[in-house]
N, CA and C atoms as a LAMMPS dump frame, in Angstrom:
ITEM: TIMESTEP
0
ITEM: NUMBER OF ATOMS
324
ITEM: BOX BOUNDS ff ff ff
-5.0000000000000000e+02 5.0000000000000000e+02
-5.0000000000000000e+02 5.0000000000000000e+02
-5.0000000000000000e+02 5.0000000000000000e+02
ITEM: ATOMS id mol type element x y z
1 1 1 N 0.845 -1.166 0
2 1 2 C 0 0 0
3 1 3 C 0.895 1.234 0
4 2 1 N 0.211 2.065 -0.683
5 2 2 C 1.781 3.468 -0.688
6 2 3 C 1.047 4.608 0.133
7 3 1 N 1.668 5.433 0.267
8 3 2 C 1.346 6.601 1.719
9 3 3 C 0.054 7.187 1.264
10 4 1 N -0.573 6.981 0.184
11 4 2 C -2.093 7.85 0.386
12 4 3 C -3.285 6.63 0.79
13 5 1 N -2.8 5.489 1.274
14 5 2 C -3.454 4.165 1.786
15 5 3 C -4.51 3.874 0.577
16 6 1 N -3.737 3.89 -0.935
17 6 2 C -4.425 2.52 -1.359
18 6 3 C -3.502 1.526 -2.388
19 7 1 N -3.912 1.194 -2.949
20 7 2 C -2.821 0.169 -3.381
21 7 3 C -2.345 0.514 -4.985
22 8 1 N -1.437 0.004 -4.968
23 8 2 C -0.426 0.887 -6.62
24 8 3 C -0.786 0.06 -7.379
25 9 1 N -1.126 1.062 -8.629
26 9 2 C -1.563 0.447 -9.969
27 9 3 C -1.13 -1.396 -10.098
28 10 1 N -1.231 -1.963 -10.849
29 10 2 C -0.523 -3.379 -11.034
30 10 3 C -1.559 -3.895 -12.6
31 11 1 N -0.104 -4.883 -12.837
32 11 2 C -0.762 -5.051 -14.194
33 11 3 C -0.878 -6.739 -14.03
34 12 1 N -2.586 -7.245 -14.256
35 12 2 C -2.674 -8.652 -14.205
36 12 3 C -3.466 -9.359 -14.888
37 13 1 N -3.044 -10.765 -15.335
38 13 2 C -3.372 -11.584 -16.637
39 13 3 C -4.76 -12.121 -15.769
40 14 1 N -6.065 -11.876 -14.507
41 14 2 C -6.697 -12.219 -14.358
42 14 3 C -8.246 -12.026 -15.05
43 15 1 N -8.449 -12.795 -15.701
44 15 2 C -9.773 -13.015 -16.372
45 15 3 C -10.871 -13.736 -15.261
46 16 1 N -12.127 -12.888 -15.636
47 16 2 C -13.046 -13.139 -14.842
48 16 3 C -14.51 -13.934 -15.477
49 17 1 N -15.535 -14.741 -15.212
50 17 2 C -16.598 -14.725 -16.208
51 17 3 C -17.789 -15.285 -15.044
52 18 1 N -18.716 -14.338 -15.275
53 18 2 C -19.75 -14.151 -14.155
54 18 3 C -21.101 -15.063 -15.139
55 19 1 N -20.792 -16.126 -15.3
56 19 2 C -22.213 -17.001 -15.574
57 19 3 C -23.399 -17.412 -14.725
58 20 1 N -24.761 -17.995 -14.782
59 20 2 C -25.269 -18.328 -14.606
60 20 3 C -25.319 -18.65 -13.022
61 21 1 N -24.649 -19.64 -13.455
62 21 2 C -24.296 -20.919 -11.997
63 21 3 C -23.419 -20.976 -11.206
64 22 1 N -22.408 -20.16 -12.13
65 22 2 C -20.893 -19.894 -11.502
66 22 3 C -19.654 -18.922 -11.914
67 23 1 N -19.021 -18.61 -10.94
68 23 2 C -18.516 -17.404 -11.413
69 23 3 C -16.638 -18.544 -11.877
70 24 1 N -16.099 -17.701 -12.838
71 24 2 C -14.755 -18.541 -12.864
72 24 3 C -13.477 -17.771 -13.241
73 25 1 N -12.495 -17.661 -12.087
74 25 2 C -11.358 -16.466 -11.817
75 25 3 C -9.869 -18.083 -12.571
76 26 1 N -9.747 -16.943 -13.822
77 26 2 C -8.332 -18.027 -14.495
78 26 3 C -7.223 -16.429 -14.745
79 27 1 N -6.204 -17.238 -14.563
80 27 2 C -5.139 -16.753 -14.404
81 27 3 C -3.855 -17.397 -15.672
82 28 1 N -2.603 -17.255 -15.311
83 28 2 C -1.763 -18.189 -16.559
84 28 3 C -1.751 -19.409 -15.662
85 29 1 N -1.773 -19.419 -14.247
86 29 2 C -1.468 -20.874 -13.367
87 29 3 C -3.062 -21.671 -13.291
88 30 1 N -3.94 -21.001 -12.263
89 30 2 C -5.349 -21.756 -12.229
90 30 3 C -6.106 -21.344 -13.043
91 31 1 N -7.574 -22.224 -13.222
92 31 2 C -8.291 -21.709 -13.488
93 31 3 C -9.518 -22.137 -12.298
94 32 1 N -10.133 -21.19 -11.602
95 32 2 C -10.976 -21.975 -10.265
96 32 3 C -12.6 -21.422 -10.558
97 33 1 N -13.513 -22.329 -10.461
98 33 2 C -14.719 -22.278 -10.904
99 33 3 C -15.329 -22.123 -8.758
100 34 1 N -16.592 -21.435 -8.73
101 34 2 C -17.179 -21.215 -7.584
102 34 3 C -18.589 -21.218 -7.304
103 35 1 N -19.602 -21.983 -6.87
104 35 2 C -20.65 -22.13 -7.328
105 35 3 C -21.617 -20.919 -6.477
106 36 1 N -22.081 -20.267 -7.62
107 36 2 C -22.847 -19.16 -7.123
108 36 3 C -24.139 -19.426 -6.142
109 37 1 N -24.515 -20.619 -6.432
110 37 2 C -25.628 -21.206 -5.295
111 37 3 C -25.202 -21.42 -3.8
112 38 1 N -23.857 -22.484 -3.946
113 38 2 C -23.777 -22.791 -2.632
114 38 3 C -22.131 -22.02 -1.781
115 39 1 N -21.306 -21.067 -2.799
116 39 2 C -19.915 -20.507 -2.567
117 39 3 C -19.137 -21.995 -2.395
118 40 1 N -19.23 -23.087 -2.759
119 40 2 C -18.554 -24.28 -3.081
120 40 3 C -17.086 -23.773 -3.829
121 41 1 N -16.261 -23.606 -3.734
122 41 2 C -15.054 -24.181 -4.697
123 41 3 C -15.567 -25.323 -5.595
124 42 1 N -15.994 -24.997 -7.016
125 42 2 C -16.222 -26.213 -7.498
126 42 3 C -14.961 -27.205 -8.419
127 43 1 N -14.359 -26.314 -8.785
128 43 2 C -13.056 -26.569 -9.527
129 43 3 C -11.258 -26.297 -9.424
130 44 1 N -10.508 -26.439 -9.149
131 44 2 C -9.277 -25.809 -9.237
132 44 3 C -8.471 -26.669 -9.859
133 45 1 N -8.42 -26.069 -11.635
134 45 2 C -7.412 -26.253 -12.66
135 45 3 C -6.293 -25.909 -12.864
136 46 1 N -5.118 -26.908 -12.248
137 46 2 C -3.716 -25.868 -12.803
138 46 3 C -3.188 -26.448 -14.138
139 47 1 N -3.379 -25.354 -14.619
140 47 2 C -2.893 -25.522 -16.035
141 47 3 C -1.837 -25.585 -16.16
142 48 1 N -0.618 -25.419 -15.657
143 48 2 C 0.51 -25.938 -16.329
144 48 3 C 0.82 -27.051 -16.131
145 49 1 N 0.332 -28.185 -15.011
146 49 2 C 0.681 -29.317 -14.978
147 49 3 C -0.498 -30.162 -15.464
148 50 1 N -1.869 -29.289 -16.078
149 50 2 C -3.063 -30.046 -16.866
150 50 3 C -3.369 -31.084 -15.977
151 51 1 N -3.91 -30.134 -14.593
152 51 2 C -4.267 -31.073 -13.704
153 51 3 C -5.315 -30.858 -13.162
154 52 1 N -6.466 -31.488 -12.842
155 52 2 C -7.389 -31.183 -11.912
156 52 3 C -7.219 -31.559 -10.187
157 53 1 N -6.71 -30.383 -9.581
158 53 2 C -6.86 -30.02 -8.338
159 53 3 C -7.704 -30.329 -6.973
160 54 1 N -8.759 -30.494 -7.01
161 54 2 C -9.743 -31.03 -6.357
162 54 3 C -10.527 -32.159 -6.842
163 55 1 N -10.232 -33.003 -5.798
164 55 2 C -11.307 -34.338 -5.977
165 55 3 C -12.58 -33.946 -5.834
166 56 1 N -12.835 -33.236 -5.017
167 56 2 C -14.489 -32.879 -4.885
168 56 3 C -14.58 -31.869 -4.502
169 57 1 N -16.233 -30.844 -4.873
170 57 2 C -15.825 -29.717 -4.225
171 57 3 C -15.362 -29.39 -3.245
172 58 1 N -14.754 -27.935 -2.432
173 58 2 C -14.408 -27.424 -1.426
174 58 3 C -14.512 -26.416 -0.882
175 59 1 N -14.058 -26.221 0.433
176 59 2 C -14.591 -24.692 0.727
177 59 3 C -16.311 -24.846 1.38
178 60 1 N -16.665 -25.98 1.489
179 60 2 C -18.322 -25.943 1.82
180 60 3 C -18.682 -25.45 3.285
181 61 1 N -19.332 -24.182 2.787
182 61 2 C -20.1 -23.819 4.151
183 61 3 C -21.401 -24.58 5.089
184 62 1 N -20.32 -24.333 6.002
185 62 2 C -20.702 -25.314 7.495
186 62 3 C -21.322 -24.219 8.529
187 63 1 N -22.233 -24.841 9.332
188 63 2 C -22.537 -24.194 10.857
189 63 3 C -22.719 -25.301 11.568
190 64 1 N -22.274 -25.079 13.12
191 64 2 C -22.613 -25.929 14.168
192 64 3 C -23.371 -25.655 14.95
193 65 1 N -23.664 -26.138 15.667
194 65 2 C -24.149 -25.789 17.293
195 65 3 C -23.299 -26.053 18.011
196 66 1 N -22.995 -25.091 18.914
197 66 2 C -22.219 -25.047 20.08
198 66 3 C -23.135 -24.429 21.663
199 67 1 N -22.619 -25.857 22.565
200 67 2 C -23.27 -25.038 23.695
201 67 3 C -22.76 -24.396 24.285
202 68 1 N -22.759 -23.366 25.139
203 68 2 C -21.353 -22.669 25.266
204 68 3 C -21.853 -22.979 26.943
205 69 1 N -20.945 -23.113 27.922
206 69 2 C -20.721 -23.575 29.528
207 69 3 C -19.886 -22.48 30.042
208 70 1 N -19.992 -22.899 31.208
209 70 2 C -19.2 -21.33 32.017
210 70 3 C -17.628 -21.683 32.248
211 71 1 N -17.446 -22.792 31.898
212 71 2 C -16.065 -23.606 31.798
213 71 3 C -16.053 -23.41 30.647
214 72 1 N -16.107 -23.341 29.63
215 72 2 C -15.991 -23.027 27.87
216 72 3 C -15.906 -21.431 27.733
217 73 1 N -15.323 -20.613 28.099
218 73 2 C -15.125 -19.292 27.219
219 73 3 C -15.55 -19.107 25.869
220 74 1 N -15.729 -18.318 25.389
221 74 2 C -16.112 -17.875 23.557
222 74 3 C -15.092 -18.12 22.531
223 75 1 N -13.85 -18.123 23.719
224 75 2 C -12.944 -18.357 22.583
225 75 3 C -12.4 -19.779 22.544
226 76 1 N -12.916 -20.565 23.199
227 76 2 C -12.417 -21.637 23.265
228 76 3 C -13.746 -22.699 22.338
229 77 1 N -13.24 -23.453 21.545
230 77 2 C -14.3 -24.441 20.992
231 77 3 C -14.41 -25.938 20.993
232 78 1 N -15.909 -25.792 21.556
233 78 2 C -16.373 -27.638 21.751
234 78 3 C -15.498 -28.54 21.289
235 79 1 N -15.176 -29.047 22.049
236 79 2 C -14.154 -30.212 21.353
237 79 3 C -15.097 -31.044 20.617
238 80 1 N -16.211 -31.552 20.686
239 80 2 C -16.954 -31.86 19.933
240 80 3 C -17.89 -31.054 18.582
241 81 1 N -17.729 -29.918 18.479
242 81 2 C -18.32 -29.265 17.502
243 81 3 C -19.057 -30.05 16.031
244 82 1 N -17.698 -30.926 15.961
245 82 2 C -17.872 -31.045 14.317
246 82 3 C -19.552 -32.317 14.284
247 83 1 N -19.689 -32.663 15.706
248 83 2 C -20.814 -33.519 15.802
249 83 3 C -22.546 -33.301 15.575
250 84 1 N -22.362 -31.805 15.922
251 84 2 C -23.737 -31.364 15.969
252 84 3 C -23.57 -30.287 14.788
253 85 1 N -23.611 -30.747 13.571
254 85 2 C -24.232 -29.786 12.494
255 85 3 C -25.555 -29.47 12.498
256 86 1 N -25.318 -28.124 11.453
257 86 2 C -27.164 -27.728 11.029
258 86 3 C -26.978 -27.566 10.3
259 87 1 N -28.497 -28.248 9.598
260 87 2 C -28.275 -28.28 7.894
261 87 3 C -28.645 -26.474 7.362
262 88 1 N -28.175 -25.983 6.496
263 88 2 C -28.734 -24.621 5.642
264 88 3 C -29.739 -24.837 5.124
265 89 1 N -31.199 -24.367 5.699
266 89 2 C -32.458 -24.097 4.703
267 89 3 C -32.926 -23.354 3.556
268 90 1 N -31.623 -22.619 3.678
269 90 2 C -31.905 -21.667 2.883
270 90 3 C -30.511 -21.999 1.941
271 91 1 N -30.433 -21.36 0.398
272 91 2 C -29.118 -21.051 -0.703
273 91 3 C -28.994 -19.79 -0.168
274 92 1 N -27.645 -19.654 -0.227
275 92 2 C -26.836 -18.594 0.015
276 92 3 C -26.698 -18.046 -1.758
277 93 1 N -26.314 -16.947 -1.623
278 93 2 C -26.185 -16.303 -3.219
279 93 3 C -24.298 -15.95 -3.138
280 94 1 N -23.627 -16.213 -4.22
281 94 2 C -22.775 -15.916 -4.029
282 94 3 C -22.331 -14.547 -5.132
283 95 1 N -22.226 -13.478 -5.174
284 95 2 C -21.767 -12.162 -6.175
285 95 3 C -20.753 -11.925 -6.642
286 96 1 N -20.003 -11.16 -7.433
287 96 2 C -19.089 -11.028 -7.964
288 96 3 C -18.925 -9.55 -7.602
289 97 1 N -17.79 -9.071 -6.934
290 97 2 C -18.203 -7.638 -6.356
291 97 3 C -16.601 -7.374 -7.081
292 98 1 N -16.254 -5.986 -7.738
293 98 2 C -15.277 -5.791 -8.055
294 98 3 C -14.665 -4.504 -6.881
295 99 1 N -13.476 -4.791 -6.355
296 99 2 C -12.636 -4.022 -4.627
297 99 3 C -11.374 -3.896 -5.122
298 100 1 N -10.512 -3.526 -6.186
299 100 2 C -9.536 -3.167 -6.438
300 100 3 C -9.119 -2.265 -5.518
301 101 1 N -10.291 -1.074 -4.812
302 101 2 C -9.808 0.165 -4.37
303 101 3 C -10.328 -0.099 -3.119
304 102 1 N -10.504 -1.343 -2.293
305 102 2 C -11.104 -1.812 -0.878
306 102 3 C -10.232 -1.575 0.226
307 103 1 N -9.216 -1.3 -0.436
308 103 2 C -8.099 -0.453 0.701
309 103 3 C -8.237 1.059 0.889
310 104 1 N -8.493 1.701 0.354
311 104 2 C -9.227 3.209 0.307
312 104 3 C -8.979 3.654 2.196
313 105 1 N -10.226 2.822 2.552
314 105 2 C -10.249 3.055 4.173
315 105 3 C -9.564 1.96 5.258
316 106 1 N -8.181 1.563 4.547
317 106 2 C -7.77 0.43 5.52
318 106 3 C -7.057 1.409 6.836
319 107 1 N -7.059 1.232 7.897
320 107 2 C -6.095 1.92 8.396
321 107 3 C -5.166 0.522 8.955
322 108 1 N -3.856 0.942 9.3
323 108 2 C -2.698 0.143 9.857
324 108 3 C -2.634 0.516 11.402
């Protein structure tokens, strides 16, 4: 970041394409697909070794239940957590927001 707090020009080979179902950020190394329904990682292609990256999607949003006890602080977590999921009733939407200039108001 340079002294007027935002970030210096830069020049980059990132291509973007905001479809339907999914949005997909390729570069000269990946190419990574993201599913606009569920924010899944659905893909990660590295192209120079013409490989597919993920066995299955990733990145899947999770919630638990946690009970929280007066012996359990907030910052400390259920050692059991990963047991009591909740399922999402609802799709999440995932957007394509363009923040090149999202440093504007960072302070240090």
């Amino acid at each position: 970041m340079n002294s007027t707090g935002t970030l210096p020009e830069y020049e980059t080979d990132l291509l973007v394409e905001d479809a339907e179902t999914k949005i997909t950020l390729e570069n000269t190394f990946l190419k990574v697909q993201v599913s606009k329904k569920t924010g899944n990682v659905l893909s990660i292609y590295h192209k120079q070794l013409n490989k597919e990256i993920l066995t299955a999607p990733g990145n899947r949003i999770q919630i638990f239940k946690e009970k929280m006890l007066a012996e359990n602080p907030a910052w400390n977590i259920d050692p059991n957590y990963d047991q009591k999921p909740v399922k999402l009733e609802e799709e999440i939407q995932v957007e394509l927001k363009e923040s090149l200039n999202s440093y504007d108001n960072y302070n240090t």
